[in-house]
N, C-alpha and C positions, 0 to 999 in steps of 0.2 A: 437514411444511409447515403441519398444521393448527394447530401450536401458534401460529403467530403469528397465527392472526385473533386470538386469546384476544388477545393484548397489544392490537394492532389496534380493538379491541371497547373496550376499557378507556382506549386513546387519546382515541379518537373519544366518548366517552362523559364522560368526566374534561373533554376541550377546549371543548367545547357545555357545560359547566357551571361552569369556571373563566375562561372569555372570555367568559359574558354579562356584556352590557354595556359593553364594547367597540367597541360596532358605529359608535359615534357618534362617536370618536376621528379625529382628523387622520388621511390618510393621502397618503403620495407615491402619485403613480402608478406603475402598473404598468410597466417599460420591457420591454415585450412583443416587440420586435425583437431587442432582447438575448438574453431567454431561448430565443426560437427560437433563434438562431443557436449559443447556448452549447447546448443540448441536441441539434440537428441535428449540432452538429460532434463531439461527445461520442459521441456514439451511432454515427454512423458510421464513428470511430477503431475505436471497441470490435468493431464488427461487421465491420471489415475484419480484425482480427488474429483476430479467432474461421471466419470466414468462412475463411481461411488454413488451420485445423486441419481442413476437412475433406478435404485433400489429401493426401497423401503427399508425403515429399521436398519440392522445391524449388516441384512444382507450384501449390502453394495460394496461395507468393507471388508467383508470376506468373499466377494465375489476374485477366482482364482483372475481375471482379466483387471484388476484393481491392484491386487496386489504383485502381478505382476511388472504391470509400469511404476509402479512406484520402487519399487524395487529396481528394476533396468535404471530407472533415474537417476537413483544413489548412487549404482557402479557408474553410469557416465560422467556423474558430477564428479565420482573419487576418480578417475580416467582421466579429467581433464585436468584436475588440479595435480595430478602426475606428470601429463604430458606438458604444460605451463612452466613447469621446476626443468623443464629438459631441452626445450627447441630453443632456440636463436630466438626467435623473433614471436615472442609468445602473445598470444590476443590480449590476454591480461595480465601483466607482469604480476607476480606477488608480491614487489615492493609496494603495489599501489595499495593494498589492500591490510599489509604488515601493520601500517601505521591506527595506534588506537585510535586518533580523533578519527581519519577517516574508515577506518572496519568500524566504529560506533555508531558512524553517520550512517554506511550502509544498511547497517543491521535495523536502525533506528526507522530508515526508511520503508524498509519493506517490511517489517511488523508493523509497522502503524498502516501501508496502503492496503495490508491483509484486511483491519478494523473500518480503514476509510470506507473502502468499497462495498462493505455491508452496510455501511447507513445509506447510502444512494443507492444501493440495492433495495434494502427493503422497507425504507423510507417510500418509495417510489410507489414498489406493490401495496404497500399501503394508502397512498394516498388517492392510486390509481383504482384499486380494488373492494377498500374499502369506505373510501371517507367519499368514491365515487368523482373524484378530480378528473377533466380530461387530462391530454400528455401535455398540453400546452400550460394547462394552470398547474400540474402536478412541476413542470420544468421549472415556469417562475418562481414557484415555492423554494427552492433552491437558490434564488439569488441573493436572498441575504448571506448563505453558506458562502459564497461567491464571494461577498464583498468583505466578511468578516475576515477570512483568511487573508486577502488581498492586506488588509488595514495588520491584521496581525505578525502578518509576515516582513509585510514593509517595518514597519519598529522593530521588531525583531533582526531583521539585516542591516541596518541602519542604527538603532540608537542600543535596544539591548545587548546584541553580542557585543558591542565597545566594551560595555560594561560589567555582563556579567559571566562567568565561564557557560560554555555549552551540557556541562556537566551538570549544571540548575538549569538551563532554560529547556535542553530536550527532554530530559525528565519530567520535569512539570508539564510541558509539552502533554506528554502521554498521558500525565495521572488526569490533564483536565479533559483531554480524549474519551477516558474511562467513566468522567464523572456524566459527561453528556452521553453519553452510551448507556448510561445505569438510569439516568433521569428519563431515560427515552420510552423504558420498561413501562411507564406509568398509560402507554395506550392502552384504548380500548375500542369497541365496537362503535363508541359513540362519541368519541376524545374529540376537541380542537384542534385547529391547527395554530391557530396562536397562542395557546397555552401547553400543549401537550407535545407538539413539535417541533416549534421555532425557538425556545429557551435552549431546548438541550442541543439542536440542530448549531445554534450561537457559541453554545459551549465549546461544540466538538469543533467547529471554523477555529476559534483563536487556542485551542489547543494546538490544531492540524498548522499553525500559521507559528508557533513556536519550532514546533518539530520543523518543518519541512524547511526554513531559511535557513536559520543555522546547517543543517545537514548539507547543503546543496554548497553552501560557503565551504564546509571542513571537506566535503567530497573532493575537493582538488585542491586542496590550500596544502602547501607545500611538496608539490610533484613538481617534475622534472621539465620540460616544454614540451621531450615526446611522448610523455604517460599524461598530459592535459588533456587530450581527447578522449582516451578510456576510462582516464577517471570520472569528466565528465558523464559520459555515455554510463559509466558503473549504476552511478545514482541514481539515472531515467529508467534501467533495466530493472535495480533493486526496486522500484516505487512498480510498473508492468507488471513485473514478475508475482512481486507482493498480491497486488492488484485480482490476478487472474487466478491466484491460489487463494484468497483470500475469497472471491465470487464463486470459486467450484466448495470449496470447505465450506464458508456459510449456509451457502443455498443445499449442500447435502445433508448439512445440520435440520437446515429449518424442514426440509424434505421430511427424515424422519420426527421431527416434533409435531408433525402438523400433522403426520399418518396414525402416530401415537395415541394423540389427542381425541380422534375423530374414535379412531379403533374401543378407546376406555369410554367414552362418552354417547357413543353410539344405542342406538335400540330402534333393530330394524335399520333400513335403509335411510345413512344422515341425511338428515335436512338439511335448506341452505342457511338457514340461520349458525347450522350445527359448524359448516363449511367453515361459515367467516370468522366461529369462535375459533374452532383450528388454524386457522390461518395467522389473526393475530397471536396466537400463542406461539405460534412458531416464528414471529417476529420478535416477541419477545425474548425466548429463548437464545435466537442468533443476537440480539443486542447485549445479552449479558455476556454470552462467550467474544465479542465483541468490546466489551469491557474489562473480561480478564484478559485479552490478547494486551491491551494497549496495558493494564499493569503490569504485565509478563515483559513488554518491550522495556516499561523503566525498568524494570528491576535487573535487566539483563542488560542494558545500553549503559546505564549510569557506571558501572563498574569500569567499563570499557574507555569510557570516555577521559582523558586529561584533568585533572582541573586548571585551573588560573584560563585568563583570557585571551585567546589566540589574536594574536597580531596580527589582521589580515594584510597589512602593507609589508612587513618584512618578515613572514610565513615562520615567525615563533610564537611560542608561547611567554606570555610575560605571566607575573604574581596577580590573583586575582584579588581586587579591593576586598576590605570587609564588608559586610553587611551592617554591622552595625554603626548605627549612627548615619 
């Protein structure tokens, strides 16, 4: 954790000496009822689905302090998009969001960093916990995910979307999300790591590397100069946000499959052999509902999406070629 003051340091340091002068610049107001309400509703979604994993079984979602924030959440969130429709100078205009390509991209985004964040979630625990990896080799294991995306994403922002609508590329995107998520299932107490988790780990990178370029391109491709910064900023929150409900959801999944497991299997006080077989079960579990998330998001995003090919240099859509031939 210490390492990010270092960046932190160097933010805050770099910002005070590349924004003097600044200070005297137009500025909108702050729309401060917004941001309460976007953040109060935010936070207590997240803490209702984390709050959840301290329960076993079905307990945690009927625990009345679970279903209370999740609930407060929803009125915030229907709150804010009330007060948005109403104030002068709203945090998130709704125009930004109106638009299909960019609500597909949003939506696209933060379904899929719900699915990401479970494979580096329990990818990890497993590698850490079971296959006995320290953090540092459990980390490198990881760099190939790292550089797949990188490579997929770059063709992707560069030579695919030229060519083909976002309406095939973030789709496919998800379904090969789903596939390396479903291929992941195949661990075990005794799996590889070059066979059992860097195939589907590949998978899920040039999946994740579809999705996420296009998205980030149509997340501001055709707004206004002064909704360029929030829509930017949409994207980074939908991907957070995704992120941090997607690690309270999974891990309250894997929670109860893995209390499940130990509970039907048990006799007498589990063993630790018994432990680890609960454990990967309950990674398995969270990788499949990990793979219906990411086919939930095509099936949901695709509709939403445009077809033909957006013109990123003059923020239209033009006909998109055929496939064939």
């Amino acid at each position: 954790m210490y390492v990010n003051v270092v960046f932190a340091v160097v933010a805050a340091i770099g910002g005070t000496i590349l924004l003097a002068g600044h200070e005297k610049e137009a500025r909108q107001r702050i729309d401060r009822s917004g941001t309460l309400l976007a953040g109060a509703g935010m936070f207590s979604i997240v803490y209702g689905f984390a709050n959840a994993a301290t329960k076993s079984g079905s307990a945690g979602w009927t625990d009345p302090l679970t279903i209370s924030f999740l609930v407060a959440g929803l009125v915030f969130l229907i709150a804010f998009v009330l007060t948005e429709m109403r104030v002068r100078h709203p945090l998130l205009p709704l125009r930004v969001v109106a638009d299909r390509n960019r609500g597909g991209a949003y939506a696209a985004m933060f379904l899929a960093s719900i699915g990401m964040f479970g494979v580096f979630l329990f990818v990890t625990y497993y590698l850490e916990t079971v296959l006995g990896y320290s953090p540092i080799r459990a980390g490198l294991a990881f760099l190939p995910l790292t550089g797949a995306v990188m490579v997929s994403a770059g063709l992707a922002n560069t030579v695919l979307i030229a060519r083909y609508s976002p309406r095939l590329l973030i789709p496919v995107g998800l379904v090969l999300g789903a596939g390396g998520m479903a291929l992941m299932t195949r661990i075990g107490l005794h799996s590889s790591y070059a066979t059992s988790i860097l195939p589907p780990l590949l998978l899920v990178a040039v999946g994740l590397g579809l999705v996420f370029a296009p998205c980030f391109s149509l997340g501001t491709l055709g707004v206004a100069g002064r909704d360029a910064g929030v829509a930017s900023a949409t994207v980074n929150v939908a991907q957070q946000i995704g992120g941090s409900i997607g690690t309270a959801l999974l891990n309250t999944i894997a929670t109860s499959a893995a209390a499940s497991f130990v509970t039907a299997h048990a006799i007498g006080l589990p063993s630790r052999l018994l432990l680890a077989e609960g454990a990967v079960h309950s990674y398995v579990v969270s990788f499949w509902v990990g793979a219906v998330i990411f086919l939930g998001a095509a099936v949901v995003v695709a509709p939403l999406l445009r077809p033909g090919v957006p013109d990123l240099a003059a923020n239209e859509t033009i006909e998109a070629p055929s496939l064939e031939g």
